[in-house]
N, C-alpha and C positions, 0 to 999 in steps of 0.2 A: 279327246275321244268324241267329244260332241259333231267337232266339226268331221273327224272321220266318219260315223254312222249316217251323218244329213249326207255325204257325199255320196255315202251306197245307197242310200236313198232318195235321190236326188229325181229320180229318173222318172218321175211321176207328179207331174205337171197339177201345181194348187195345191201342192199337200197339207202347207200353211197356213192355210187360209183362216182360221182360229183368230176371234178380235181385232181383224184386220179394217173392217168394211166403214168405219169413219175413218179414213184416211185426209177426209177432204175433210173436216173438222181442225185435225192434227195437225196438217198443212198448213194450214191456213192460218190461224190464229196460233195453236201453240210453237210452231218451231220459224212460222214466217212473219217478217215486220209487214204487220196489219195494215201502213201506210201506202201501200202500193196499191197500184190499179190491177195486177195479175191478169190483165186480161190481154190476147194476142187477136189483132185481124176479129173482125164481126164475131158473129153467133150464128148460127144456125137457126134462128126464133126461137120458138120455143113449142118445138114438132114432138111427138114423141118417139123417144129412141127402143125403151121397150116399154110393155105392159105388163106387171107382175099382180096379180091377182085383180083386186078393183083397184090398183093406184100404178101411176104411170113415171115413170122416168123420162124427162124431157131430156130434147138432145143442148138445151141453154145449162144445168147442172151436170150434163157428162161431160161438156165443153169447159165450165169452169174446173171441174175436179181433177182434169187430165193438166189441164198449163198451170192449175195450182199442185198440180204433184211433179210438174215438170221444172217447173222454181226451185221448190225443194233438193228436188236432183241435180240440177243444174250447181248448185249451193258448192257440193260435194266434187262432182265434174264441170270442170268450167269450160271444156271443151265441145259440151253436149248440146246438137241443138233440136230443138223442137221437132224438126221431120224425123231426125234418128231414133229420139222419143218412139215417138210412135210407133214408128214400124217397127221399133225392136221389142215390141210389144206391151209398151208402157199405155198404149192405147188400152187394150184387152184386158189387161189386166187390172187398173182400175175401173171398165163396164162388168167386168166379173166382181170387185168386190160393191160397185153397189148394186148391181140385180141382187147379189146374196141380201144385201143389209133390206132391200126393200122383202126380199124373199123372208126373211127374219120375221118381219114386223108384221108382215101381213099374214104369215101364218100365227103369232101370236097373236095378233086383235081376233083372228079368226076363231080361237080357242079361248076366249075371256081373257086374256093375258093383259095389262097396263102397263105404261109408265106416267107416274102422276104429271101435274104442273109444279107442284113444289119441289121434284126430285128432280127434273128437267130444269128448272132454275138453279136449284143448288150448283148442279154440274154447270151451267153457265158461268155462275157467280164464283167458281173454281177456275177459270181461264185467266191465266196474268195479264195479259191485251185488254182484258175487259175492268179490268182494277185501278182504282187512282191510286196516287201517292203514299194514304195510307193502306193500303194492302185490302182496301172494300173495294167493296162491286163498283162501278162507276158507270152510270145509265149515260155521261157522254159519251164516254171513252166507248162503250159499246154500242152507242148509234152512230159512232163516227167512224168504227169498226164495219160496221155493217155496211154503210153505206160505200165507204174506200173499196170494200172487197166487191160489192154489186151484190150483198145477198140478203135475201127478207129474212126479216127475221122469223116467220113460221117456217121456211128452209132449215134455218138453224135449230129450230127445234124439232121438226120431224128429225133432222138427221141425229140428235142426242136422244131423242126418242128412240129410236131404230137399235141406237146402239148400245142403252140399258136393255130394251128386249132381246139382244144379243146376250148380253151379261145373264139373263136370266135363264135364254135357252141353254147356249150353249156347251157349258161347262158340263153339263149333266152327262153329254153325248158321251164322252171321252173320259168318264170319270170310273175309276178303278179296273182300265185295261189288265188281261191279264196275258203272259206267253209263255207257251211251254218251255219245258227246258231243256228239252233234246232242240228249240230254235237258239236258243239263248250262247249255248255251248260251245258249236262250231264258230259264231259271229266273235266270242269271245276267244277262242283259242286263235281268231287271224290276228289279234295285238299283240301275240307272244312269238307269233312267224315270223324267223331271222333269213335276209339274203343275202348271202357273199357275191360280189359281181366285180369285173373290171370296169372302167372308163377310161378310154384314150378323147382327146381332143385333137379334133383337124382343124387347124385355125386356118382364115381368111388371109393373114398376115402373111402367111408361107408361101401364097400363090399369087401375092400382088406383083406388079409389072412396074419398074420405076420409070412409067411412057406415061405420060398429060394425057388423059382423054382429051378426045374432039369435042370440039361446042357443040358437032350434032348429036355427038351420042350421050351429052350431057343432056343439053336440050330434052331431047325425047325420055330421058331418065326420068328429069324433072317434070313431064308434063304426065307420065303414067304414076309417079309417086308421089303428085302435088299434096295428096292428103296427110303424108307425114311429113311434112312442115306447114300444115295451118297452124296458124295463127289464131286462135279464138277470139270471137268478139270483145271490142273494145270500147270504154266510155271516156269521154272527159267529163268531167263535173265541176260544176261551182256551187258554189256555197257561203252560205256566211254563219257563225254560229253568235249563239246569243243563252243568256242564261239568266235565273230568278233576279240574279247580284244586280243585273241594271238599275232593278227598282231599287235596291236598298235606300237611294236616299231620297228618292223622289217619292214614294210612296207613305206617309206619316200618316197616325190617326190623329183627326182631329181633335179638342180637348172634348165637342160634344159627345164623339164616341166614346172617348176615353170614361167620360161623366156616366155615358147609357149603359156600357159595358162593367161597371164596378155597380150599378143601381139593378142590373138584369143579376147577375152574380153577389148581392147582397146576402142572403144566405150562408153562402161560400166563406164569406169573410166576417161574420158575425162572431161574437163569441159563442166558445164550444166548452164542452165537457164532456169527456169519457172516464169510464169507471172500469176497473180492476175486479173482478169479481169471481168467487165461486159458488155454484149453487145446488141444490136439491132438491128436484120434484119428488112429492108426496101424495098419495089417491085419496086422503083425507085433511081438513083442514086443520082437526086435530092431531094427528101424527105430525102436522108441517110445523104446530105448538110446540107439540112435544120435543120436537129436533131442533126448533129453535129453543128452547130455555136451555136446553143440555149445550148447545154452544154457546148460549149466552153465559154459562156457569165455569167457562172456560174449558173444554173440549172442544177440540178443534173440529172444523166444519168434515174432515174429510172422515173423522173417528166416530163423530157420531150417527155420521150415512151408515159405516160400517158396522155399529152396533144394532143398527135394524136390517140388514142385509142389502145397504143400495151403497153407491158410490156417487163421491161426486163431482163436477164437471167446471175446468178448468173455461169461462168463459172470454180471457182476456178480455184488454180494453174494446168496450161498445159505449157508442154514444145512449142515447135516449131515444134515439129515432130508431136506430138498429135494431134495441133489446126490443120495442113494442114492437116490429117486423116480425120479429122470430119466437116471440112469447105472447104478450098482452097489453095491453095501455097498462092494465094495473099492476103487474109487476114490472113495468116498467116504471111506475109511477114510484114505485114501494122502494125499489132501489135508489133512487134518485133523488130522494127525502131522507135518506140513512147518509146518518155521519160515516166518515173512514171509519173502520175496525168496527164498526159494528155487525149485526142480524139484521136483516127486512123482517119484516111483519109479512106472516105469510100472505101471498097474494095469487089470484087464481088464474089457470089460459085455458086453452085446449087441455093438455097434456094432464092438468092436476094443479098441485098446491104447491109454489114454490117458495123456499126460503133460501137468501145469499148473505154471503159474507161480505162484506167491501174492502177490498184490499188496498186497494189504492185506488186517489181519485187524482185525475189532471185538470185544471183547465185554458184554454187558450183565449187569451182576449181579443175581443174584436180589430180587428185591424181598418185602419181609416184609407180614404183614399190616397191619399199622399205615400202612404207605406205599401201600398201597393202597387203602383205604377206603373212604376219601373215592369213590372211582371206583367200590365196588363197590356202596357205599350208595344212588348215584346211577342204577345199572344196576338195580339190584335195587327201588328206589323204583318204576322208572318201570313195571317189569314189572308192579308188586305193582298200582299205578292204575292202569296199562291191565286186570288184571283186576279189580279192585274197579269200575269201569263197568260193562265189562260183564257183570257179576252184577248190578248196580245197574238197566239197562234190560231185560235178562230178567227180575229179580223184577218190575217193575212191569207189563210185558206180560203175565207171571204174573196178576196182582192184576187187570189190565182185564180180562182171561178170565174170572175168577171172577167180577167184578161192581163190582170196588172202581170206585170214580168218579174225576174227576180231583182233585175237595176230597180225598178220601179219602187219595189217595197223595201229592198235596203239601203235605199237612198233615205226613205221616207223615217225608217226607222235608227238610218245612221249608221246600219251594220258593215262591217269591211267584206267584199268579196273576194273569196278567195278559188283557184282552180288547180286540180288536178291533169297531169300529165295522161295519155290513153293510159286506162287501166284495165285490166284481167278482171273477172268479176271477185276474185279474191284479192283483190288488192295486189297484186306484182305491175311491175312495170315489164315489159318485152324490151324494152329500150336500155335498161337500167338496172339490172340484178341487185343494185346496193341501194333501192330505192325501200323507206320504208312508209307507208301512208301514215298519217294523225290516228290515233284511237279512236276518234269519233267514226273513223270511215265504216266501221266494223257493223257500225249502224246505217250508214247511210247509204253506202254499196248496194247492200240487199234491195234497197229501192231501188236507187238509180237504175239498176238490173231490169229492175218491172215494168220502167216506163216505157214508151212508144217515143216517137223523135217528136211525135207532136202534143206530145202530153203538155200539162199545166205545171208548172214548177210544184212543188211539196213541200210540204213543214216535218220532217222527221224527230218523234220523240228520241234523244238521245240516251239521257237518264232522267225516268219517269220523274216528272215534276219539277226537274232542276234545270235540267240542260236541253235546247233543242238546236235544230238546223234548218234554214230556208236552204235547198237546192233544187237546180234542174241538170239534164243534162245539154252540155254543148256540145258534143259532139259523137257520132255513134264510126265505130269501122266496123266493119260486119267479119264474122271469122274467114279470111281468105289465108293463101300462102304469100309470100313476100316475092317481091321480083325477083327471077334470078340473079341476077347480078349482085343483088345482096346478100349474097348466102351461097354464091356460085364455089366458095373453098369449101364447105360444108358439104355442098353435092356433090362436088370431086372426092370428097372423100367417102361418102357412101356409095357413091358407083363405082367407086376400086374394090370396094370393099365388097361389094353384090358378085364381081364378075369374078373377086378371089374364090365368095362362097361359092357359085358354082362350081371351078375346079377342088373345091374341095368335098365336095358332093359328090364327085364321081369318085375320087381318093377314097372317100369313107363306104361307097357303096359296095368300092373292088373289097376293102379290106373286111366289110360284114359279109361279101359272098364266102370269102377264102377262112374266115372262122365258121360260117355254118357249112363248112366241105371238110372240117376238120383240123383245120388249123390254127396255133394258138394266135393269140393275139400279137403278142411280140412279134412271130415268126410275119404276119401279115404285116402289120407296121414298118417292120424293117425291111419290107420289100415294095413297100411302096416309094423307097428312094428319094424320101423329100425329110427333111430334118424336122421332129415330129418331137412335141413335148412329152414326158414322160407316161406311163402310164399307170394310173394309180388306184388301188384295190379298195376295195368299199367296203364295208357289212354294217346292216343297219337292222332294225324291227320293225312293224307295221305300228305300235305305237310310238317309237319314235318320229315315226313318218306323221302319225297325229298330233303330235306334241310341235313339229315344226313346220308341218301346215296349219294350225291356229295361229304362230306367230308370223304365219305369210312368210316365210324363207325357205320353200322346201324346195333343195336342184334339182332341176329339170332330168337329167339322168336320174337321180334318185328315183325321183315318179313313173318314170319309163322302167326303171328295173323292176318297182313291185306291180306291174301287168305287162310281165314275160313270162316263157314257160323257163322252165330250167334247161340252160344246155343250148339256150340261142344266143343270138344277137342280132343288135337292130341299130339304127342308127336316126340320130334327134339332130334336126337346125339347132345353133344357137343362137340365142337373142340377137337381134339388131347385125345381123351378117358376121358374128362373127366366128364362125365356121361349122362346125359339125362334130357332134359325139358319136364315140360308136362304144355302143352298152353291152358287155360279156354277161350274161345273169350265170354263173358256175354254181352255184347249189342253192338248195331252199330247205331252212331246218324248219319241220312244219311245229307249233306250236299245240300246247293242249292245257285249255285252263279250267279242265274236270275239277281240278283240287284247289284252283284257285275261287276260295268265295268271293272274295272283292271284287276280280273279274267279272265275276259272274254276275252277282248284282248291280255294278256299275252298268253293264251290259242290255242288264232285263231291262232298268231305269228307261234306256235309251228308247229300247222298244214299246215301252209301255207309251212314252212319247207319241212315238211314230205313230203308235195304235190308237195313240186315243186321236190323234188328229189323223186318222184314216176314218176312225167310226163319225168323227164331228164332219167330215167332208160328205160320209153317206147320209149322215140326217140330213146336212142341208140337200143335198140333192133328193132327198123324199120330201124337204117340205116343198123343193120345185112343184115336185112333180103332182102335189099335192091342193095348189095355191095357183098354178099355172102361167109360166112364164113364156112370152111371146116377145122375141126381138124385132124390131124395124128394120128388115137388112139396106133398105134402099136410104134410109134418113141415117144409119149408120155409117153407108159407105161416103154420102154426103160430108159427115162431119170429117171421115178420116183425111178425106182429098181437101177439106177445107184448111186442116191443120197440115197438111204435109206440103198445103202449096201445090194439088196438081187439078187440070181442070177436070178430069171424068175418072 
C-alpha cells in the first residue's frame, strides 16, 4: 500500500525531501570505505556555487558531494557512469539537498537556534570509520579519514551541525497532519477496485524468417544498439594481504616491561577483601543503637528495620574502597573492623547513621609476579601487535606518498602478490560466470573503484584491526561494447528478434483496431491467420496490484490494464523484443471502503505522510525565502560540464 500511494504521488518533484540534506556525511563515511580518494578530474576551486543567507556553498563541496553520492550509486548500479549521473539529475538533486541543509541552518542561527560542540562530537564519535578496534572514537582513524576523503574537519562539522538544526526544525513542520475524510474515502475504496480483462500475446518468434541476416544489416544493428551490450567498466587489481598473526612471534615483551607492567598494576594484584553485607540507615545515632542492640540480641537485621518502619538493603560483596565511595571512610571503616556475623558500631555519611550486619567475608591473597605472567605477557603481547600494525600500515601509506609501488613495499615486507582477472565493480567476472572473488574483495573493490589510473597504491582496512590489504590497480577498461565479432551470434539473434517484433506490431495494432470496432478478441486473433498463443483471462484488485509491486513482479499488461477505461483495448511491447500484448479491459467492479475501518485508517496514515512532508517542503521553501538564496548559474554550469566531460 505504501508503495501504491508514493506512486499516485509521485508526480511532484522533492516531496521527500525530509532528513535528507547530510547525504554527503552518509556517503561518505557511513556506507562508503573511507580509504579512497573519491575524487574524479580537478575541482572547480573553490568559487561559490550558491549564497544562502551570510554563508556560501563552494562549488569544491558540491563537487565532492555529487561523485561521493555517485560511488554510492554506482555501488548498487555498476553500469552507471558519472556523465549519466548527472544529467539524470543526480547533479540537482544533491545542490537541492544542500542549498536546503545550508537553508536550515542559517535560518536557525538566524532565530537563536544551536547545535553544541559536544553534541556535534558525540554524532562524530558515533561513525564506525572513525572507531578503533575497541568500538571508541579513534582521533587516527579519523584524521586519516579526513584527509583520504580531502575534507576539513570544520566541513565535517558545519555539515553535522546543519543536520541536528535540521532534527530540531524540521519534524515540527509535519507533525500531526490532518485529512478529511470525504479525501480519505475514494483513495481507499480504489484498493478494493476489481478488473476483469483479457491478454493475448503476439510473439516475435511467429514472424521470424529462417534467412542469416546480412553483415550490413547486422553491422548497422550493432552500431545504432551499441549501448545494449556495454560492457561496464572494468579493474584488474593486486594485492597482497597481511594480518596482526605476522607479529605473533616476533613481537615479545621484554622481562623489563613485563617487571614495569606488574609494578604500574600493583594495586591490581595486591591482596583484597570484600565483605557481604546488609545495612540500615538511621537519622539518629541513637536509633542506629538502638537497632543495633535489638540485632545484636538476636533479631535479625531485616526484623528489626521492620520494627521501626525502614527496610534494609542487600549491599552484596564491596570492597573497602567501594563502600567509602558510596557512604563514608567511617563506615567504611566500621564495617571492616567487624568480625563475620556481627553488628558495626553505628557509623555516620551523608545520608545518616548506618549499622550492618556482616554476612560473609572473602579474601584474596596477593598474587606475585611469577603467577601472573602468564596474564601479563598475554595483555601486554596483544597491546605491543595491536601497535606494531598499525606503525606497519602508516609506514606503508608513508612509502605510497613518497612513491614506493606496491612490488616495492611487498617485497620489503615479504608479502605475496596476488591479481585479479578484469573485474565488474561488484565483483563478476564478464569472462567467467563461475568465477567467485576472495571475501576480502568485498572490501577492497569499493576502493579499487575510487582510484584514478594514476593514483598511489592504498592499504585497505579489511577487518578493523586484524586484517588488511596493500593494493592498486593494474589495469582499467573503461565501460565500452565488445567487438562484433564477439558477440556477432547474440546480435543475430536480437535483430531477428527486433524485425520479428515489428511485424508483430502491426499484427497486434490490426487486432486492437478490430476489438475497439467491436469485435471480440478471439474473433480478431483468429483472423490474423498466424498461429497465435492462447488467450488468457485475468481479474485482479488495485491492492493486489500493491502488494506485487512492492515485491517488484508486477506484468506489464497487469499495469496497462489498471489505466484503461472499461471496454477498450490497447496494446504494450514486450520486454527485450519479444513481441507484443494486446490488453481487453471487459469490466471494472468499482470498490467502496465506506465500512471498511482498516482501509480507512491505513489510508489516512498514508496521507498524513504525504501531508506532512508537503507542509515540511513549504516551511523550507519560507525559510528560502526568508534567509535568501542566490544560485551561481554560470559557476554551476562550469561544474556540470566539468563532470560530464563537455567543453562549454
Amino acid at each position: 500500500m505504501i508503495t501504491f500511494f508514493r506512486n499516485i504521488f509521485s508526480s511532484k518533484i522533492g516531496l521527500f525531501l525530509t532528513m535528507c540534506f547530510v547525504a554527503l556525511i552518509a556517503i561518505a563515511f557511513a556506507s562508503a570505505d573511507v580509504t579512497g580518494t573519491g575524487a574524479f578530474g580537478g575541482v572547480t576551486g573553490s568559487g561559490t556555487a550558491a549564497t544562502v543567507g551570510d554563508s556560501k556553498l563552494t562549488t569544491s563541496e558540491l563537487n565532492q558531494s555529487v561523485n561521493n553520492a555517485f560511488r554510492a550509486e554506482q555501488r548498487e548500479n555498476t553500469g552507471l557512469d558519472l556523465k549519466t549521473y548527472v544529467e539524470g539529475g543526480g547533479f540537482d538533486s544533491i545542490l537541492d539537498r544542500l542549498v536546503n541543509s545550508f537553508v536550515i541552518a542559517d535560518f536557525g542561527n538566524k532565530y537563536g537556534m544551536t547545535a553544541g560542540k559536544r553534541l556535534v562530537d558525540g554524532e562524530i564519535a558515533s561513525i564506525p570509520s572513525f572507531q578503533g578496534a575497541d568500538g571508541q572514537f579513534s582521533e587516527e582513524n579519523f584524521r586519516r579519514a579526513l584527509q583520504q576523503q580531502g575534507i576539513k574537519e570544520q566541513q565535517l562539522r558545519d555539515d553535522f551541525t546543519r543536520n541536528l538544526l535540521a532534527d530540531q526544525l524540521l519534524p515540527v513542520a509535519g507533525f500531526g497532519a490532518s485529512v478529511p475524510q470525504k479525501l480519505v474515502t475514494p483513495y481507499a475504496s480504489l484498493l478494493l477496485e476489481a478488473r476483469q480483462g483479457q491478454v493475448a500475446i503476439i510473439p516475435s518468434a511467429a514472424f521470424v524468417e529462417n534467412v542469416k541476416p546480412a553483415d550490413a544489416a547486422l553491422a548497422a544493428f550493432y552500431s545504432k544498439n551499441g549501448s545494449r551490450y556495454t560492457i561496464p567498466e572494468r579493474r584488474s587489481i593486486s594485492y597482497a594481504l597481511f594480518s596482526k598473526e605476522r607479529f605473533n612471534e616476533t613481537v615479545k615483551p621484554t622481562d623489563k616491561e613485563i617487571e614495569g607492567q606488574y609494578n604500574l598494576d600493583k594495586a591490581k594484584y595486591a591482596a583484597s577483601e570484600t565483605r557481604n553485607i546488609d545495612q540500615v540507615i538511621l537519622p539518629t545515632e541513637a536509633a542506629a543503637k538502638a537497632l543495633a542492640d535489638k540485632v545484636g540480641g538476636g533479631m535479625s537485621i531485616s526484623a528489626a528495620a521492620e520494627s521501626v518502619g525502614l527496610s534494609s538493603a542487600e549491599m552484596g560483596s564491596v570492597s573497602k574502597t567501594e563502600l567509602a565511595g558510596t557512604t563514608s571512610q567511617a563506615v567504611a571503616n566500621a564495617v571492616f573492623s567487624a568480625p563475620s556475623g556481627d553488628v558495626t558500631e553505628p557509623a555516620q555519611s551523608a545520608l545518616g547513621w548506618h549499622i550492618a550486619k556482616i554476612n560473609d567475608i572473602r579474601t584474596v591473597p596477593a598474587q606475585s609476579l611469577e603467577q601472573v605472567r602468564a596474564q601479563i605477557v598475554a595483555e601486554l603481547s596483544r597491546d605491543k601487535i595491536d601497535e606494531a600494525l598499525a606503525e606497519l600500515t602508516v609506514k606503508m601509506e608513508d612509502e605510497f606518498a613518497a612513491g614506493s609501488s606496491l612490488t616495492d613495499v611487498a617485497e620489503a615486507e615479504e608479502l605475496k602478490i596476488e591479481s585479479t582477472p578484469m573485474l565488474l565493480a561488484n565483483g563478476q567476472n564478464p569472462q567467467d560466470p563461475n568465477y567467485r572473488p576472495i571475501p576480502e574483495m568485498q572490501r577492497i573493490l569499493p576502493v579499487a573503484f575510487q582510484l584514478d589510473d594514476d593514483s598511489d597504491p592504498q592499504v585497505v582496512e579489511i577487518i578493523p584491526g586484524q586484517q588488511y590489504a596493500i593494493m592498486a590497480v593494474s589495469e582499467i577498461a573503461v565501460a565500452a561494447p565488445p567487438p562484433l565479432n564477439s558477440i556477432k551470434e547474440l546480435v543475430a539473434r536480437d535483430y531477428i528478434l527486433e524485425q520479428g517484433s515489428q511485424k508483430a506490431k502491426v499484427v497486434a495494432d490490426n487486432i486492437v483496431k478490430q476489438v475497439s470496432g467491436g469485435a471480440s478478441l478471439s474473433k480478431a486473433m483468429a483472423d490474423a491467420k498466424v498461429r497465435l498463443p492462447a488467450i488468457e483471462t485475468v481479474r485482479s484488485t488495485r491492492a493486489e496490484l500493491a502488494r506485487q509491486s512492492q515485491q517488484g513482479n508486477v506484468p506489464p499488461p497487469l499495469t496497462l490494464m489498471f489505466s484503461m477505461a472499461e471496454g477498450t483495448a490497447k496494446s504494450l511491447k514486450a520486454p527485450q523484443n519479444q513481441g507484443w500484448f494486446v490488453v481487453n479491459l471487459n469490466n471494472i467492479d468499482r470498490g467502496d471502503a465506506s465500512e471498511r475501518a482498516d482501509l480507512l485508517s491505513a489510508t489516512s496514515g498514508q496521507f498524513k505522510q504525504v501531508f506532512g512532508n508537503e507542509y515540511t517542503e513549504q516551511f523550507i521553501n519560507a525559510m528560502k525565502a526568508d534567509v535568501g538564496v542566490e544560485k551561481n548559474e554560470d559557476a554551476l554550469t562550469a561544474l556540470r560540464n566539468q563532470l560530464t566531460g563537455r567543453t562549454r
